[in-house]
C-alpha positions in Angstrom: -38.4 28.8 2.7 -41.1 27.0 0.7 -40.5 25.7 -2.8 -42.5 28.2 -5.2 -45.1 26.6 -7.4 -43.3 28.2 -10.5 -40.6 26.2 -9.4 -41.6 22.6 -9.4 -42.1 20.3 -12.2 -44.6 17.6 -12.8 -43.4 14.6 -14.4 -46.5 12.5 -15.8 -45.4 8.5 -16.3 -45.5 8.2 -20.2 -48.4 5.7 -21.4 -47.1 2.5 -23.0 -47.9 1.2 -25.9 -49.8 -2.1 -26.5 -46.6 -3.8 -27.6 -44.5 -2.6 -24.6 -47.4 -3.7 -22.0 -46.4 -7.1 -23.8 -42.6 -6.3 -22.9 -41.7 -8.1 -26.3 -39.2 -5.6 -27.4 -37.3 -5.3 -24.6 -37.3 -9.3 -24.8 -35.9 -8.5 -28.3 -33.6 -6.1 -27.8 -31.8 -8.3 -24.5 -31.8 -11.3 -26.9 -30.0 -8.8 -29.6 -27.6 -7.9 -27.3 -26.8 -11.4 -26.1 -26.6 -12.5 -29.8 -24.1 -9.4 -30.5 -21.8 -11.1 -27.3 -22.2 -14.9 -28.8 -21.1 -13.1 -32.3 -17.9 -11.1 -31.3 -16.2 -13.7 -28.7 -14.7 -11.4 -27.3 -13.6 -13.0 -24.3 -12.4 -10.6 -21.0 -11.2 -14.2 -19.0 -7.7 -14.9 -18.5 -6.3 -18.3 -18.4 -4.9 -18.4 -14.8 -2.5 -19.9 -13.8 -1.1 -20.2 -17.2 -1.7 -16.8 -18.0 -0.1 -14.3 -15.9 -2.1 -11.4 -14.8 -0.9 -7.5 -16.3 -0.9 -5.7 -12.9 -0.9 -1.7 -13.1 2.2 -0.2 -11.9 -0.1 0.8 -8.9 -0.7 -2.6 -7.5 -0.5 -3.1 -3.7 1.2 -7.0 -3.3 3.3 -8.5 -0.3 5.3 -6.4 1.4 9.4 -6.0 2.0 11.4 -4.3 4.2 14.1 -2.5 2.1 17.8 -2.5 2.8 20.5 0.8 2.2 23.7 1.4 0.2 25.6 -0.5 3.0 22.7 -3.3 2.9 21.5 -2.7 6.1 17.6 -2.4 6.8 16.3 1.1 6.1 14.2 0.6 9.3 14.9 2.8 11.9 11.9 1.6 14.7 10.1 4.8 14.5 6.9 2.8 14.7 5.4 5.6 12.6 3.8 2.4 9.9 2.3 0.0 13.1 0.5 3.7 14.3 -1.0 4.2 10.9 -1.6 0.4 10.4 -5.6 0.1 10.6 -5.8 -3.5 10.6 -2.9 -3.6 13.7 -0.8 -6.1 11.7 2.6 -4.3 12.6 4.6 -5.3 15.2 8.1 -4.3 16.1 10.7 -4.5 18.8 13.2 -1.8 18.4 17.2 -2.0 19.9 19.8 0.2 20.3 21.6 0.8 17.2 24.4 3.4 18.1 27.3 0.9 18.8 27.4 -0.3 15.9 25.4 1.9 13.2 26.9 5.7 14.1 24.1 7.3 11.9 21.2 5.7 13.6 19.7 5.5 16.9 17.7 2.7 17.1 16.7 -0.2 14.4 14.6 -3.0 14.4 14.8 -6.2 16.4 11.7 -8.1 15.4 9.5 -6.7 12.6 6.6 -9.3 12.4 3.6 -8.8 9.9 1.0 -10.7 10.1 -0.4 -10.6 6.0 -3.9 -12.8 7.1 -4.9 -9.4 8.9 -3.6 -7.2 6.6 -6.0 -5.3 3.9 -3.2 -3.8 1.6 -4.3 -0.3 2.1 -0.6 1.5 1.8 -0.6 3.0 4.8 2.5 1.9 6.1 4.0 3.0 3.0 2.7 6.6 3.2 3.5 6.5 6.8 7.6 5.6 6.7 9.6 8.5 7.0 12.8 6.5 5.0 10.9 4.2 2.7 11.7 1.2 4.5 8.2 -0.6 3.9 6.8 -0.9 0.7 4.2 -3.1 -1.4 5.3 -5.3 -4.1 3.5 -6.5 -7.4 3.7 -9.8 -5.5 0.2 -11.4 -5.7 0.3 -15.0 -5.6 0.4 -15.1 -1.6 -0.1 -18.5 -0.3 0.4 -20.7 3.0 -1.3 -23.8 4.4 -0.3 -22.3 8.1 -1.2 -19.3 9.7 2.5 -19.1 10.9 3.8 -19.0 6.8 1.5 -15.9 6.7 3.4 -14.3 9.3 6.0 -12.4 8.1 9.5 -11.9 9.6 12.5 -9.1 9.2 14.3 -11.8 7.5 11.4 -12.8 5.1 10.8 -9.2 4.0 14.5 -8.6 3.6 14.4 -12.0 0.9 11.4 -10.5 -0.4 13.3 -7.0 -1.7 16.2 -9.6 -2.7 13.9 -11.2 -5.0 12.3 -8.2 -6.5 14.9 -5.4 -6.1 16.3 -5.8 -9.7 12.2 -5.8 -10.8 11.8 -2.5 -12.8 8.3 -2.7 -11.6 8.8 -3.0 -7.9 7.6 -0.1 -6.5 6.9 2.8 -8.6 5.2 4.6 -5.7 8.4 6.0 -3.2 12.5 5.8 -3.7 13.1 9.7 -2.0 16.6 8.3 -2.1 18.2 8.6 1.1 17.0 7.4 4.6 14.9 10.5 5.6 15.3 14.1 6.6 14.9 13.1 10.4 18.2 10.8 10.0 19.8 13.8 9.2 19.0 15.9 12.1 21.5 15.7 14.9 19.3 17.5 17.3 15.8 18.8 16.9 16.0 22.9 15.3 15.8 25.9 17.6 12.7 28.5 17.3 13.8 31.9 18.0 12.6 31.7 21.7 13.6 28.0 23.1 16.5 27.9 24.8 19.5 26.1 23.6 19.9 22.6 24.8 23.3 20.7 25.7 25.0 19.3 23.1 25.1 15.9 23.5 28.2 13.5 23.7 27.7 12.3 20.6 28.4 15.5 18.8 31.3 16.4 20.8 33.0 13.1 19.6 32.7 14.4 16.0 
């Protein structure tokens, strides 16, 4: 449907003056304005290094793999955070866990992230089903290799070391147990599936 004539407005351009054709006040007013900045010294630039930055609670830094109340890794090898990864910096190598750990399946034999590809997004954290991964406040990342950047199990696990005593290390998860699906010894029955065999592993119990 066409616009209606009623309906649209005509803007005329306003007619400038001889003194704004000359552009002199708006030279005057910019100069005011940078006088007003000279004045105030009010000065938004932070010494760095010797002035540490104040991060919001919110900040995404390094990464560490947290550990449980028996300070073993809270990873369970789902894979769920190197399927949400977008940059594809995740990589892990999962291993049989029953044998030794009765309350997990599987946990992680190699957990490698690489932080040159990663771009800090959270996505792994959102992702974990046990808040195994998380971001620190962490910023000053540095490494003259490309193999420093890379990050192993163990280095994640010295990062929470170094940081788990930090009120401000991470704000964002703690759900405070390993995660509903630990708890599940077999997936739960809809009304029509037919019951499956229970497995060894409950019988022993």
């Amino acid at each position: 449907m066409p616009i209606q004539e009623k309906d649209v407005v005509w803007i005329e351009e306003p007619e400038l003056s001889f003194w704004e054709q000359t552009f002199l006040p708006a030279v005057a007013g910019g100069l005011k304005v940078a006088m007003q900045h000279t004045v105030a010294q009010r000065s938004v630039t932070e010494q760095y290094p010797e002035q540490k930055p104040d991060l919001p609670l919110h900040y995404r830094g390094v990464h560490r793999l947290n550990r449980d109340e028996q300070g073993r890794v809270r990873c369970v090898a789902c894979m769920m955070c190197a399927t949400a990864c977008p940059a594809h910096c995740i990589s892990i190598v999962a291993e049989d866990a029953s044998k030794d750990w009765p309350d997990r399946d599987k946990r992680p034999q190699s957990f490698v992230l690489d932080e040159l590809r990663c771009i800090f997004c959270g996505m792994c954290e959102e992702a974990c089903p046990c808040d195994a991964i998380e971001l620190t406040s962490i910023y000053d990342l540095t490494g003259q290799t490309r193999e420093q950047m890379t990050f192993t199990k163990d280095k994640l696990l010295s990062i929470y070391d170094q940081t788990k005593d930090n009120p401000r290390d991470p704000v964002r998860t703690h759900r405070g147990r390993l995660g509903c699906a630990s708890e599940l010894e077999r997936q739960p029955l809809s009304a029509t599936s037919p019951k499956p065999p229970e497995s060894p592993r409950a019988k022993k119990q």
